[in-house]
C-alpha positions as CSV (number, residue, x, y, z in Angstrom):
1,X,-10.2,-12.6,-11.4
2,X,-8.4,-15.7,-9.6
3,X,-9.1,-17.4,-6.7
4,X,-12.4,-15.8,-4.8
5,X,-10.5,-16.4,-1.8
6,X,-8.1,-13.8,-0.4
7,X,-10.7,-11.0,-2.3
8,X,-10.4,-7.6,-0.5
9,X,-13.6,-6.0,0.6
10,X,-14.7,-2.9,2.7
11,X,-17.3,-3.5,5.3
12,X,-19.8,-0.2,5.3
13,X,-22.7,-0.3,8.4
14,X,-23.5,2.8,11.1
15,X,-23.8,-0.2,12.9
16,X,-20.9,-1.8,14.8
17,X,-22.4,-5.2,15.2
18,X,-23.3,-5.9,12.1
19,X,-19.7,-4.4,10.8
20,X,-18.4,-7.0,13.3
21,X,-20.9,-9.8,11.6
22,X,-20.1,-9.0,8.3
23,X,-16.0,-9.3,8.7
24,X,-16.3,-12.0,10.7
25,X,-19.0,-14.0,8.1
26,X,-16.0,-13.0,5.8
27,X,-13.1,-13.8,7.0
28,X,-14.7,-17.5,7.9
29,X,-13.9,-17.8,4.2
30,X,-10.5,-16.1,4.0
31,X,-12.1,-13.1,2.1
32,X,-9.5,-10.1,2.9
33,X,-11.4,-7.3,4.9
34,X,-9.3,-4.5,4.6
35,X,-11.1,-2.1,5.7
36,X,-14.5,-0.9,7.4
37,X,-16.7,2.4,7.6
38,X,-19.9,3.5,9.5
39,X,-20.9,6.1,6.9
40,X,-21.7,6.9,3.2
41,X,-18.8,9.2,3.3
42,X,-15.8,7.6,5.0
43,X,-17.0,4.3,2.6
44,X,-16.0,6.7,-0.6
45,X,-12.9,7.7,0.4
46,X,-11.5,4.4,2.2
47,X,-12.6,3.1,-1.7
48,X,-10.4,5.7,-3.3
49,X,-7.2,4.8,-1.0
50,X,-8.1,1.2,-0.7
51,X,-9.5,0.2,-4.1
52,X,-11.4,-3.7,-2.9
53,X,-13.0,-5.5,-5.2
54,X,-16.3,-5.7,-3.1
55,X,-17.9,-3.6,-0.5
56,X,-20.6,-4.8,0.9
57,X,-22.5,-1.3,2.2
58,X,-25.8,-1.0,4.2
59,X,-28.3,1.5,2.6
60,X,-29.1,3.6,5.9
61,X,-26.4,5.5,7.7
62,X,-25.3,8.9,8.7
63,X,-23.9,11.7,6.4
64,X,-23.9,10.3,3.8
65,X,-26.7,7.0,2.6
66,X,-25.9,3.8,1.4
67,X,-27.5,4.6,-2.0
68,X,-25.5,8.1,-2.5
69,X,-22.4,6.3,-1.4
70,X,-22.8,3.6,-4.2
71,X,-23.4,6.1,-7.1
72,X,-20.0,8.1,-5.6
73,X,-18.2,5.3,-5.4
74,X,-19.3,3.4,-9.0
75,X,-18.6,6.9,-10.6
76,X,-15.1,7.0,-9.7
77,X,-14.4,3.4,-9.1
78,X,-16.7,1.2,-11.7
79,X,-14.9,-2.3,-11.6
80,X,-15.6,-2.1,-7.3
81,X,-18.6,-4.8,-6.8
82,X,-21.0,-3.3,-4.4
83,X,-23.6,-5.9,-2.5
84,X,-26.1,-3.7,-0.6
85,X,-27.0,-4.9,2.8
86,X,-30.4,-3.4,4.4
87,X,-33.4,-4.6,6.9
88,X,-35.4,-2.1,4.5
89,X,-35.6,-4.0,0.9
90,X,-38.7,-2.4,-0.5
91,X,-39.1,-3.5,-4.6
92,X,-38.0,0.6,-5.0
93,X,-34.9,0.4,-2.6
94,X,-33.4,-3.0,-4.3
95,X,-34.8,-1.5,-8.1
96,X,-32.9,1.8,-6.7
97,X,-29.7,0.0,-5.8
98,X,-29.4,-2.4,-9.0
99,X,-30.2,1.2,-11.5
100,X,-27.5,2.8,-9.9
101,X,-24.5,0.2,-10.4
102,X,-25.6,-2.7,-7.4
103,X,-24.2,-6.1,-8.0
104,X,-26.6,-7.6,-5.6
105,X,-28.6,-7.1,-2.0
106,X,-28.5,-8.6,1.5
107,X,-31.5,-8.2,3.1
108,X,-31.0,-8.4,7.0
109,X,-31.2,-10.3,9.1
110,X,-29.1,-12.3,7.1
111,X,-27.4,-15.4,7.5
112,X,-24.0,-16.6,7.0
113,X,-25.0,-19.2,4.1
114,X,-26.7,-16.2,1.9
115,X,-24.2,-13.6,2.4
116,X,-21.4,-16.4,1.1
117,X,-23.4,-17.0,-1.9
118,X,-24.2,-13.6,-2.9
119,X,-20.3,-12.3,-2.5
120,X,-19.5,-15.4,-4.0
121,X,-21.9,-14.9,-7.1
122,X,-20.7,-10.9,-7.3
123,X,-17.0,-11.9,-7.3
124,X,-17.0,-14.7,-9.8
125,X,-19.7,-12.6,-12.2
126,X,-22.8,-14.8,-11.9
127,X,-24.4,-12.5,-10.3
């Protein structure tokens, strides 16, 4: 896939501080955020115009969830790599995720060092 670096990703959380976190975690390694989204569905169709390679996409959020936004998004889209991000990683919501098409999860509060690894894991398919 090349060089991890310069990767594009969409950033996907109702919440605008940890958007900002996210992108700027990122962007600390030259990863490529080219676009963001507070819900499910504005995250499905910035993937269809977009096309990343990641999205990293929180689980709860407004119109549409984080879990309904990965199957939409893997049906039409299924080389995207989608790490879920979420405070609430229950055994069922990460068992959820991975069934439906997850390359890996965040659990939050997370730290700079652990998101890294996991979007570097995802992107380089060691994951």
């Amino acid at each position: 896939m090349g060089s991890p670096r310069n990767t594009s990703v969409v950033v996907v959380d109702d919440d605008n501080l940890m958007r900002e976190m996210l992108k700027a975690i990122l962007r600390s390694e030259d990863y490529s955020v080219v676009g963001e989204a507070s819900n499910g569905e504005d995250a499905v169709a910035l993937c269809a115009r977009l096309k990343p390679k990641l999205v990293l996409l929180d689980i709860q959020m407004p119109k549409m969830d984080g879990l309904q936004a990965l199957e939409a998004i893997r049906q039409a889209q299924p080389e995207i790599k989608i790490i879920m991000v979420s405070a609430e990683a229950t055994m069922d919501k990460v068992t959820e995720a991975i069934k439906k098409g997850a390359a890996g999860f965040v659990v939050k509060p997370f730290n700079a060092a652990r998101v890294l690894d996991k979007v570097l894991e995802c992107i380089t398919g060691k994951a």
